[in-house]
C-alpha positions as CSV (number, residue, x, y, z in Angstrom):
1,X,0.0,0.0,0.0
2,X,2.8,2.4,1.1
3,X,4.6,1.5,-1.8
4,X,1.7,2.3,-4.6
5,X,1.0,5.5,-3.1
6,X,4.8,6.4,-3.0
7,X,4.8,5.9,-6.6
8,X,1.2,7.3,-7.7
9,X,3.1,11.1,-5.8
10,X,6.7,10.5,-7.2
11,X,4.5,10.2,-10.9
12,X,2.4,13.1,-10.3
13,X,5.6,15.1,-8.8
14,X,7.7,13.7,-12.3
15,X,4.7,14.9,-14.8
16,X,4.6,18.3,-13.0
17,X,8.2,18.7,-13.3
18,X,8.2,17.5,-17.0
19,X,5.2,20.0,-17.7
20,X,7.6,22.7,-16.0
21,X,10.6,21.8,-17.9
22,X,8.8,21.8,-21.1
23,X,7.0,24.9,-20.3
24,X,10.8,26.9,-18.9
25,X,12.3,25.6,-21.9
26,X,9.7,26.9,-24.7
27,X,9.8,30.0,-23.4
28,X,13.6,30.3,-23.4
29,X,13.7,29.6,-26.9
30,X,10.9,32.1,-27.7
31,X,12.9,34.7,-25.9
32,X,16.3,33.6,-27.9
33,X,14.2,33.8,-31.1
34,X,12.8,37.4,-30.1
35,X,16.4,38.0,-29.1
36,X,17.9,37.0,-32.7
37,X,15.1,38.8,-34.4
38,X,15.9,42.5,-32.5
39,X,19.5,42.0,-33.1
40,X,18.7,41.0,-36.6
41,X,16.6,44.5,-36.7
42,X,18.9,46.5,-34.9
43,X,21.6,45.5,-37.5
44,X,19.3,46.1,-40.7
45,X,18.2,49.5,-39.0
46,X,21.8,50.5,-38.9
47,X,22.7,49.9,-42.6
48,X,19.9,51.4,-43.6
49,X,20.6,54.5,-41.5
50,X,24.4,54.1,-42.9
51,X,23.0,53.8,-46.7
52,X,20.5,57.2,-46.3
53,X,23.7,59.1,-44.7
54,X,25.6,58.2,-47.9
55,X,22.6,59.2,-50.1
56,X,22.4,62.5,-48.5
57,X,26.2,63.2,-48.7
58,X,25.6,61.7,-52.8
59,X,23.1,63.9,-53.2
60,X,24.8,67.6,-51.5
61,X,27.7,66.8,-53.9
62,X,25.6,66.3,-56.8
63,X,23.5,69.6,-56.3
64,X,26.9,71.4,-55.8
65,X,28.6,69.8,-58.7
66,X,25.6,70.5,-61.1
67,X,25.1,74.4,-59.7
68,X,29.4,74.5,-60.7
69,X,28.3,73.5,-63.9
70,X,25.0,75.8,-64.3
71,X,27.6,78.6,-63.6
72,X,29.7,78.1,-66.9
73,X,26.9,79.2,-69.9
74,X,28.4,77.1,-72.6
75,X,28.3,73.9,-70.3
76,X,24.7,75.4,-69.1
77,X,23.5,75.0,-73.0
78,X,25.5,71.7,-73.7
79,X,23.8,70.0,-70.3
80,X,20.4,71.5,-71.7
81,X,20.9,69.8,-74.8
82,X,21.9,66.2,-73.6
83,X,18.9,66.3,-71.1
84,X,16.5,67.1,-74.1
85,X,17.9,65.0,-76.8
């Protein structure tokens, strides 16, 4: 008698601690997968915030090198022409 209820707790106590285990580890994966994912994000956010930097530089040179060139007439008229034809 003392024996069967010894092992009816010790497999109610086992199941618990299985249910815990699982439980502890699915949510330390989903919090490894969250933490992959916002370093993943970070990472992306950063080159894109790298890549618009180096647009905007592209861009300041390319409105200075064009007003150089609007300041010189004949190169004024020859720019005209290749944007028409």
């Amino acid at each position: 008698m003392y024996d069967a209820e010894y092992k009816k707790i010790l497999s109610v106590e086992k199941e618990k601690l299985t249910e815990k285990f699982q439980l502890d580890r699915s949510k330390f994966m989903s919090d490894k997968k969250i933490e992959k994912s916002r370093l993943f994000n970070d990472l992306r956010l950063a080159h894109m915030s790298k890549r618009f930097g180096l647009l905007d530089n592209l861009k300041i040179d390319i409105r200075a090198a064009l007003q150089k060139k609007l300041q010189d007439k004949d190169e004024y008229k020859r720019l005209l022409k290749n944007l028409i034809v």
